[in-house]
C-alpha positions as CSV (number, residue, x, y, z in Angstrom):
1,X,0.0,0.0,0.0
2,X,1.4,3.4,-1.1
3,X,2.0,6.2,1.5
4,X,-1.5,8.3,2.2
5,X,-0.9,11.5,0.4
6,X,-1.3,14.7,2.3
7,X,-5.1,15.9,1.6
8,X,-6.3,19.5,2.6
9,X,-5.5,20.6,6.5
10,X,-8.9,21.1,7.4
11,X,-12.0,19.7,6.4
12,X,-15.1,21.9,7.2
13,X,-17.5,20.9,9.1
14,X,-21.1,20.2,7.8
15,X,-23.0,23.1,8.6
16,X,-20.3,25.2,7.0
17,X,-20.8,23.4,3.4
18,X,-23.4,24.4,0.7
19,X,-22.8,20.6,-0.7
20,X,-22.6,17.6,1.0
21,X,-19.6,16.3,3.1
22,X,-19.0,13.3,1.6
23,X,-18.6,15.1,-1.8
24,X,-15.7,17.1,-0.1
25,X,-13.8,14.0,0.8
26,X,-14.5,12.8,-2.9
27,X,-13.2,14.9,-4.6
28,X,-9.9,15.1,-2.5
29,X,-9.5,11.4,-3.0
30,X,-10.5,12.1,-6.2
31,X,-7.8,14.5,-6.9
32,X,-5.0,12.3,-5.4
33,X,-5.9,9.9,-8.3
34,X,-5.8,12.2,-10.9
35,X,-3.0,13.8,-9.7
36,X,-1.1,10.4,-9.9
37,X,-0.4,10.3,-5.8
38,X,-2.5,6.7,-6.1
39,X,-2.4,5.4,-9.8
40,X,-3.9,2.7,-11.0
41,X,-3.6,-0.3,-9.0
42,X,-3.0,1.0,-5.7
43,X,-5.0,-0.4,-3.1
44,X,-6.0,2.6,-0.8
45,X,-6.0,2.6,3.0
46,X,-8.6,1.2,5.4
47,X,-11.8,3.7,5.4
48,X,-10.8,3.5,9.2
49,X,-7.8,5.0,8.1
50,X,-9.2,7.6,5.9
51,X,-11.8,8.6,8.6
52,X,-8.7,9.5,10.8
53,X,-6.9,10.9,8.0
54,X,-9.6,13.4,7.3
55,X,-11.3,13.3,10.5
56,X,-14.8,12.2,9.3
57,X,-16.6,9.5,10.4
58,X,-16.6,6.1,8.4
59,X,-19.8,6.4,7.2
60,X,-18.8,9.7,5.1
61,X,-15.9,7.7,3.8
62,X,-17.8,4.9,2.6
63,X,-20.1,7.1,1.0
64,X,-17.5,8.7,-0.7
65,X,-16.1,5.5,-1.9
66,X,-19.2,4.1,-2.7
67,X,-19.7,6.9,-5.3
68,X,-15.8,6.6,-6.8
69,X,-17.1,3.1,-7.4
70,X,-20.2,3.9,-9.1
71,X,-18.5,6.3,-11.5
72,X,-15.4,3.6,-12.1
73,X,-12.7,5.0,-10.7
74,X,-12.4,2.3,-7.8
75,X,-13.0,-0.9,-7.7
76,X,-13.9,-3.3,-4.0
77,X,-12.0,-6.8,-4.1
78,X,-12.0,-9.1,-2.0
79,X,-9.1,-9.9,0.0
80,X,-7.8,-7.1,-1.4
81,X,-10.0,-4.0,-0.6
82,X,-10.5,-1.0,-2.7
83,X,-8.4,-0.5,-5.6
84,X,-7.7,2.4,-8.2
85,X,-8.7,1.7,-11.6
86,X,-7.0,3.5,-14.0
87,X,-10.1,4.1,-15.6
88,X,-11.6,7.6,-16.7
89,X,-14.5,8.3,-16.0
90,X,-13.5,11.8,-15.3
91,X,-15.1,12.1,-18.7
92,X,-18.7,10.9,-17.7
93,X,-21.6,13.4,-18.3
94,X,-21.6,14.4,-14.8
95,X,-17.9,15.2,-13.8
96,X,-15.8,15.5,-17.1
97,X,-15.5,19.3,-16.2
98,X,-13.3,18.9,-13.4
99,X,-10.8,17.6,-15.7
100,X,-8.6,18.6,-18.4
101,X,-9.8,16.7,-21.3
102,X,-6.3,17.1,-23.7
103,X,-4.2,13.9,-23.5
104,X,-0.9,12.9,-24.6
105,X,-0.5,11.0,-27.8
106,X,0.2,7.7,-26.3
107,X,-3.7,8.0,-24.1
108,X,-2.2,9.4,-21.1
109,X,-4.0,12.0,-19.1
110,X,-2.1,15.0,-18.8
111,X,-1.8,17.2,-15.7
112,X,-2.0,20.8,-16.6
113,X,-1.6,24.3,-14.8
114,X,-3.8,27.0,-15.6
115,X,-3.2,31.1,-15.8
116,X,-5.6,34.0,-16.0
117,X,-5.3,36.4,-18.3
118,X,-7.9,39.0,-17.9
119,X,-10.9,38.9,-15.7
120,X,-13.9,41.2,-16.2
121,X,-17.1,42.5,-16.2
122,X,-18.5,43.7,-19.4
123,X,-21.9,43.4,-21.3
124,X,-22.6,40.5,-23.6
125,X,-21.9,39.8,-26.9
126,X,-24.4,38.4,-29.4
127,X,-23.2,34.9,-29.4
128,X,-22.9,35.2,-25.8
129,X,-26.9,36.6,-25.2
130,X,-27.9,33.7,-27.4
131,X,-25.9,30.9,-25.6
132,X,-27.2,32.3,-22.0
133,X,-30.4,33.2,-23.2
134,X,-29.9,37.4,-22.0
135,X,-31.5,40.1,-22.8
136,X,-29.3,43.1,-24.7
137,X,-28.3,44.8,-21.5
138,X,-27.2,42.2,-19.4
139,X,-23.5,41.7,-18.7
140,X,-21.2,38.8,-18.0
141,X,-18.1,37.5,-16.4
142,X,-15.6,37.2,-18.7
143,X,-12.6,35.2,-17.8
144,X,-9.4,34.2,-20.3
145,X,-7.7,31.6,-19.4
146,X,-4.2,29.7,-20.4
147,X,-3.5,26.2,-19.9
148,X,0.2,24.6,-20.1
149,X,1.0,21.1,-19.5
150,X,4.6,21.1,-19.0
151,X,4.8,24.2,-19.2
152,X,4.3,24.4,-22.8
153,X,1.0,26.1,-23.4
154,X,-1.6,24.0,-25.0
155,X,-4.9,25.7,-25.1
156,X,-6.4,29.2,-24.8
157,X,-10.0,29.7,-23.4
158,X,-12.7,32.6,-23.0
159,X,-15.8,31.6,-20.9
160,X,-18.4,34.2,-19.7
161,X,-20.8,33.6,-17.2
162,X,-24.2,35.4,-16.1
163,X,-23.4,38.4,-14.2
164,X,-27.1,38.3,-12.6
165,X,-26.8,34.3,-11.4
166,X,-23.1,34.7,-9.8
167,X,-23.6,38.1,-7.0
168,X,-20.3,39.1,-5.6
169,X,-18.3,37.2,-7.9
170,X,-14.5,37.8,-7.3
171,X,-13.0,40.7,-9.2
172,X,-9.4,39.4,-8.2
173,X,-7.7,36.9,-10.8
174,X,-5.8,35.5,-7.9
175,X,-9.3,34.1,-6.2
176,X,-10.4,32.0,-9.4
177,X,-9.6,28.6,-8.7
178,X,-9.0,26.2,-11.7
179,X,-11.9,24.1,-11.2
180,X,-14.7,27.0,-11.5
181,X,-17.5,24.4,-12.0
182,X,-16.8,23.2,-8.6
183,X,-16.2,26.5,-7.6
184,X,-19.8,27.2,-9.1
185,X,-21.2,24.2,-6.9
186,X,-19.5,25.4,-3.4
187,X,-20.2,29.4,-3.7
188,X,-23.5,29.1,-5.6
189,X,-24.9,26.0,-5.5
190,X,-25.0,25.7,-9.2
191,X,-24.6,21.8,-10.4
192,X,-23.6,21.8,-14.1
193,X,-25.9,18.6,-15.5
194,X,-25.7,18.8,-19.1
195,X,-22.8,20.5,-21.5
196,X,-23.1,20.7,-25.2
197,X,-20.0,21.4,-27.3
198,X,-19.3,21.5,-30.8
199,X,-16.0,20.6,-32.0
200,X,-14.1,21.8,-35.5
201,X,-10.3,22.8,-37.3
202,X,-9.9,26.4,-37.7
203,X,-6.7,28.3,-38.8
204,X,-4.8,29.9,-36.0
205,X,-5.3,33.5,-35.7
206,X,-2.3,36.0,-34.1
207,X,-3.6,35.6,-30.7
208,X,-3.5,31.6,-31.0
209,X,-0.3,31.7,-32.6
210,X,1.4,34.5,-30.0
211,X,-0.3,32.6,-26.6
212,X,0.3,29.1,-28.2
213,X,3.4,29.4,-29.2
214,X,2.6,28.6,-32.6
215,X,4.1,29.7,-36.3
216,X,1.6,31.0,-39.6
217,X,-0.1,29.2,-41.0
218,X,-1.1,27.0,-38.1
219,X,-4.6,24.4,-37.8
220,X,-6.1,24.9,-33.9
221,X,-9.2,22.6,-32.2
222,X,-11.8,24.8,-31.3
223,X,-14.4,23.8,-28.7
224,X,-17.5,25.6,-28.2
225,X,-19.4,25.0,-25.4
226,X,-22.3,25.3,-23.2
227,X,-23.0,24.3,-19.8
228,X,-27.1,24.0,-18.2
229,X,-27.4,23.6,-14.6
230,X,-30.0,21.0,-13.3
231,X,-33.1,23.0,-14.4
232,X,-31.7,23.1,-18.4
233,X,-30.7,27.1,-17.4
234,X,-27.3,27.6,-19.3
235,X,-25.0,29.0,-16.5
236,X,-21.6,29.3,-18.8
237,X,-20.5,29.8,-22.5
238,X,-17.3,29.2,-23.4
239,X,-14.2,29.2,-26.3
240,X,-11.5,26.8,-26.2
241,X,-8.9,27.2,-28.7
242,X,-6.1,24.2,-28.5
243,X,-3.1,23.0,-30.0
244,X,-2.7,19.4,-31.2
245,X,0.8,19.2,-31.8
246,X,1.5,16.6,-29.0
247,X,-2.0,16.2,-27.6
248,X,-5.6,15.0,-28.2
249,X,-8.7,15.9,-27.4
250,X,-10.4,12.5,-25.3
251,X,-14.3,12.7,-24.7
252,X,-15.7,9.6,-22.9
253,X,-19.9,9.8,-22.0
254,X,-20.4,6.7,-19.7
């Protein structure tokens, strides 16, 4: 059994959470997986173990590893205990978004960084009233974002969000986490169900080619999507411009 990686210091307590605290704890063990602290194969600690490690009871933990199972990331043996898959299913419907979806060219999930660019408030464009269904006044949060993955940067990404769904957003790029969806989830309440996206080859333009590190002429993926919370209300619209040079796009539905 591999050495228990070091989670976050402090795990809220319940009444201080707008989601469940089981889903906490998930997606910290969740994020040691991805993050490659327990790859595929390892056989993870007693949920005695984990309840000390996170100081949650058991039945939390086994509710958290219930739903890992569910979604195929773990797997219960006997004799053996609860093993990491190695499968994705980071890419189901429900919880692709917490993940970066470019891979390597041999299948392997890559582990990128992300930096903001600009953050702002600023009325909506047409294609941006259409996708979130807003009237010609309304504004948005407009946030453009980088991705690298070893430090080479990979992908370039513009998403806008209601203004009028997201009070007291912060106005600092330093308080955006990477994950916004889950960010959306903790601070709002908002649970992205459904995303649609629509996928095509474009020719880089100067900004692709100056953020990408890329030479003219130059092919890019673009990747427009929208995401609808659990009432079918579209909550974010977004542009995602990426290089293939060394990476793929991966999309599994489950």
């Amino acid at each position: 059994m591999r050495e228990m990686p070091k989670f976050s210091a402090d795990v809220p307590r319940a009444s201080e959470l707008s989601v469940p605290l089981y889903e906490v704890v998930k997606r910290q063990i969740t994020e040691a997986i991805m993050m490659g602290k327990w790859p595929a194969g390892t056989v993870l600690p007693s949920e005695i173990a984990l309840s000390q490690k996170f100081g949650v009871a058991v039945g939390t933990i086994r509710r958290a590893l219930q739903d890992l199972t569910n979604e195929g990331l773990l797997s219960r043996r006997r004799k053996t205990g609860t093993v990491v898959t190695g499968r994705t299913p980071q890419h189901s419907l429900r919880f692709f978004f917490q993940y970066f979806r470019l891979h390597g060219l041999d299948g392997s999930l890559q582990n990128s960084t992300s930096d903001i660019l600009s953050l702002k408030r600023r009325g909506a464009n047409e294609e941006e009233r259409a996708g979130l269904r807003l009237d010609d006044a309304a504004e948005v949060i407009s946030i453009h974002r980088l991705r690298s993955v070893g430090g080479k940067p990979v992908m370039h990404e513009v998403m806008a969000l209601s203004a009028s769904m997201l009070p007291e957003f912060p106005d600092k790029k330093e308080e955006i986490p990477s994950l916004l969806y889950l960010f959306l989830l903790d601070r709002y309440g908002i649970r992205i169900s459904a995303v649609r996206e629509q996928i095509a080859a474009d020719m880089a333009t100067e900004e692709d080619c100056r953020l990408l590190q890329l030479s003219m002429p130059s092919a890019v993926l673009t990747i427009d999507e929208v995401a609808y919370d659990q009432s079918a209300v579209p909550v974010l619209v977004a542009k995602h411009r990426a290089t293939t040079r060394s990476h793929r796009y991966v999309h599994e539905v489950q």
